[in-house]
N, C-alpha and C positions, 0 to 999 in steps of 0.2 A: 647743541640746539642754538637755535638765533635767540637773542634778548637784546632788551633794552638796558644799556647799565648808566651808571652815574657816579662817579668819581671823585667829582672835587663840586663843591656848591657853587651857582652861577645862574643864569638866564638858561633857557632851550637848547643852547648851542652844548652844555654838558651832557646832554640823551646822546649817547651814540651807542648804536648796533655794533655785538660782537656775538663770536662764538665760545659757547661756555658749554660744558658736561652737561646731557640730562641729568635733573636731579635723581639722588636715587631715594627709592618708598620704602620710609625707617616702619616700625611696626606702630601701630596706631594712625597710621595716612593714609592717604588716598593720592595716587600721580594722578594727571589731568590733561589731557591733550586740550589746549589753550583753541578755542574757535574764535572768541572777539572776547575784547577787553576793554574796560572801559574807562574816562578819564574824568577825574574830580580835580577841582581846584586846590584841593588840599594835597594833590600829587605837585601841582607846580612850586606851592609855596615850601613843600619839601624841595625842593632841589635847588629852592633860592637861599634856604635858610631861614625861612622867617615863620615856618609851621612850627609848635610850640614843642612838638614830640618828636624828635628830628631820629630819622633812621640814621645809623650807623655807616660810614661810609666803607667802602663803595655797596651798593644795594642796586636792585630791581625792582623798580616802580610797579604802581598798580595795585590797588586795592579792591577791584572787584573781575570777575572773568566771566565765562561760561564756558563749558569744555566736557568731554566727554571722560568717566573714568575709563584709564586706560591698565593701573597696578592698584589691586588691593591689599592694604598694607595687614600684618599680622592684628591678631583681635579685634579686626570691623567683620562686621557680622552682618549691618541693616545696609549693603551697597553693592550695584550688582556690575560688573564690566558691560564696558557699553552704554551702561546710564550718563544720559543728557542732563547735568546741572549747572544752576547757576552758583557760586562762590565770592564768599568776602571773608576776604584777607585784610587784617590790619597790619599784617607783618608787612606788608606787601608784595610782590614777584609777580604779578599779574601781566605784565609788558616781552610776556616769553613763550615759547610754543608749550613748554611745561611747565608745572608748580605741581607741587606738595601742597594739601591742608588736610587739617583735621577732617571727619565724619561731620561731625556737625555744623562746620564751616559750611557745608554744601546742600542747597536744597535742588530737590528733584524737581524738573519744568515740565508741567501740560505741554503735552503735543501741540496744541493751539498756537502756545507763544514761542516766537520768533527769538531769537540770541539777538538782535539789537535791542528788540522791547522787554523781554526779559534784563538785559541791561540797565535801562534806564528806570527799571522798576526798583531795583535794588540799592543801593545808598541815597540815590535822588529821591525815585516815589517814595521808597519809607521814610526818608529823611521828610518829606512832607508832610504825609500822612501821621507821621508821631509826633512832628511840630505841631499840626491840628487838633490832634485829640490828646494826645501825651503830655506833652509841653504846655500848650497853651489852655488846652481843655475848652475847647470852644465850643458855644452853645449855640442855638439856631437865632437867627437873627443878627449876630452882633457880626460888626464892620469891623476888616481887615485891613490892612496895607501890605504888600508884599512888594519890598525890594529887590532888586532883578530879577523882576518878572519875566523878565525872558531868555533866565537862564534856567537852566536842570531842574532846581529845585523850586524856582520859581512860579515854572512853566504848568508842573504839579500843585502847586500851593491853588493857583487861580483856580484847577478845573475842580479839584479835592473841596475846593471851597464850596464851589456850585451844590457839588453832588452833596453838598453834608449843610447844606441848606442855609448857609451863611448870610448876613447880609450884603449890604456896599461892599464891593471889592476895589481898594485902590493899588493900582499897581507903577512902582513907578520904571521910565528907564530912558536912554540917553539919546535917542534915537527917533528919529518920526516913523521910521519903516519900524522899527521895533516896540514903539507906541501904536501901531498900527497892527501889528501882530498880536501884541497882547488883547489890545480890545476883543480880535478873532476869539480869543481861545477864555475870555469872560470878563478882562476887566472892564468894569464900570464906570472908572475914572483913572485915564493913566494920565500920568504925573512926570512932566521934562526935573528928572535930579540937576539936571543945570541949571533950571533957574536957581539964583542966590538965593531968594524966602520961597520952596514953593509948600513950607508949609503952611503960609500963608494959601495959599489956594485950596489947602484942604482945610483949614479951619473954614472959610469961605462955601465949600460946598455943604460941612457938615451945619451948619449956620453955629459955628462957634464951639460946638460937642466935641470933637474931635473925633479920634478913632480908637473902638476897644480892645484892636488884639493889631501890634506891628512888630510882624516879622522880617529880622535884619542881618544878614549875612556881610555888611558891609564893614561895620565897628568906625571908628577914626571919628572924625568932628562931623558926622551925621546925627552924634547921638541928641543935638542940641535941638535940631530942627524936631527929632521925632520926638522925643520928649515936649517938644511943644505943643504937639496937635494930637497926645495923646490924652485918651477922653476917663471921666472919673470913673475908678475902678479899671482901670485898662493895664493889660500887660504889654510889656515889650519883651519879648524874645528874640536875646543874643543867639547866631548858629555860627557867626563866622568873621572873620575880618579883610575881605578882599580889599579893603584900603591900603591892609599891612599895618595899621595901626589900634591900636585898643583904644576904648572908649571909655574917660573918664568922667565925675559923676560929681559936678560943685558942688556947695553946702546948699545953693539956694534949691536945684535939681532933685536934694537928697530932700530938703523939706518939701517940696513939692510932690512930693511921691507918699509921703506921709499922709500929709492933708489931702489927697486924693484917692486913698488907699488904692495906689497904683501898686505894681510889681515891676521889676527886672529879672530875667532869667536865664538863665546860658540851657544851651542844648547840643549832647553831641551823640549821634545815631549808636557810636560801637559803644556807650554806657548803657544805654536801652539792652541791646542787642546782645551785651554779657549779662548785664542783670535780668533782665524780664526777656527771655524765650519764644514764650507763651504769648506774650502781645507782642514779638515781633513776627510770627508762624500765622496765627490769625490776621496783622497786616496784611500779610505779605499775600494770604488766602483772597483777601479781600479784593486788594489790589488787582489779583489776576482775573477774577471773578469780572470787575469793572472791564476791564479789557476784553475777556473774551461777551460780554454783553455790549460791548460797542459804546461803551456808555463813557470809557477813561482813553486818553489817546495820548499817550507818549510822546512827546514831541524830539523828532530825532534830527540829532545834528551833521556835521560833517561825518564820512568815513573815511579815514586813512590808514593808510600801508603800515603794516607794524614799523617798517625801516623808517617811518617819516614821521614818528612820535614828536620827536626836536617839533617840523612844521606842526603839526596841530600842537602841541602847546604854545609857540608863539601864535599861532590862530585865536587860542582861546583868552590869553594872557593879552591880544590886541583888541578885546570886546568885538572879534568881528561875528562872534558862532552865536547860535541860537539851539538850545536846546541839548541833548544828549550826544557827544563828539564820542567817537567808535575808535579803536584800533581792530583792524582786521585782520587775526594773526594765521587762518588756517584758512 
């Protein structure tokens, strides 16, 4: 079968296509004919080295698929050949016309949805939607900030917000076209990260309050600015560090958190996702629900050739993409 492999840690240019064995279906698996697969930033920072939970080398990228069972493996009992599911994998091997996972690795897709949209529902929209309710615990009314807004999980954060009746939505990003887009899809006030203070523009719009709930995928020396304009009682929610660097926490930041009874948080989808089931099933119900009612809309990014994984990672790795970026493997 064709895959994607990876070999020695580096930039995009280590993705190269080979030909490897189909896997074979140990008892307890499900085999999967690979239809599209999809791509998270936490694939690239694996391959650079700098994701904290580093696969083994050499490996097969890809943490989430969609595919059809094509072998069922000995003692699955609830899976039928033929069934259209979507799949997450944290072992990963997503990047191949075949994988292996568990029974419960894989839910069944409404006919309605699409293997792109189904895609972008699975690590991004839940990753949102449990940022929203899970994580953050947001109540009606209270003001967001959502950092790259106009990526994956972003892109989700702003509409999820809408629909669950939030207040102000600030979103920030780097771009006027993508400033421009966000606004489209609900933010309120999007915010140029280049400016050097622009949490000065949001202390400014809030007249001084700041904002109750900032969601941040970025980590690095951002954490000064949002800690600034975050409002009394407010949480920040760490998911990610697309800077590449971690976010530390001076003494004056640490007693300001105190005397504000602010929070800090970290959030990562596959902790949910092993421990609590049951609120990711009902998510994920949810989620589709919103989509097939026209009401949640996916925002989908590039599609590329499985052989061209290398270019969409440097695609997404050069801030050019918006939204859910695809390999198309079948």
């Amino acid at each position: 079968m064709k895959c994607i492999r990876v070999e020695t840690r580096g930039n995009s240019e280590v993705l190269t296509c080979q030909d490897i064995p189909k896997p074979d279906c140990a008892s307890g698996y499900l085999l999967l004919k690979v239809i599209a697969a999809g791509i998270n930033f936490a694939d690239i920072m694996q391959h650079r080295g700098t994701y904290p939970l580093q696969l083994p080398l050499p490996y097969t990228p890809g943490m989430e698929v969609i595919g059809i069972v094509e072998v069922i493996g000995g003692n699955v009992t609830d899976r039928r050949l033929g069934e259209r599911v979507a799949a997450v994998s944290f072992e990963a091997g997503g990047y191949a016309e075949y994988i292996t996972v568990r029974p419960e690795q894989a839910i069944p897709l409404p006919p309605e949805i699409d293997a792109h949209t189904a895609l972008a529902l699975l690590i991004q929209g839940l990753s949102a939607y449990l940022l929203l309710t899970h994580a953050a615990k947001i109540r009606s009314g209270e003001s967001i900030m959502v950092h790259a807004a106009a990526g994956g999980v972003g892109s989700f954060l702003v509409q999820l917000a809408k629909l669950m009746h939030t207040g102000d939505v600030f979103g920030t990003a780097g771009t006027l076209e993508k400033r421009q887009k966000i606004s489209n899809w609900g933010v309120d006030y999007p915010i140029n990260y280049n400016e050097p203070n622009w949490h000065k523009t949001v202390l400014e719009i809030t007249s001084g309050k700041g904002i109750d709930v900032i969601f941040d995928p970025v980590g690095g020396d951002a954490i000064t600015q949002n800690l600034s304009c975050l409002g009394v009682e407010g949480r920040f929610v760490s998911y990610g560090w697309l800077s590449g660097n971690y976010p530390a926490l001076t003494q004056t930041q640490c007693q300001s958190l105190l005397f504000n009874n602010q929070s800090v948080s970290g959030f990562a989808v596959n902790v949910v996702m092993e421990r609590h089931p049951d609120i990711v099933g009902a998510a994920l119900a949810q989620l589709f629900t919103w989509v097939q009612m026209n009401q949640l809309h996916p925002i989908l990014g590039q599609v590329f050739p499985l052989k061209d994984a290398a270019k969409a990672h440097a695609a997404i790795a050069s801030r050019t993409t918006m939204g859910k970026v695809i390999l198309q493997v079948d």
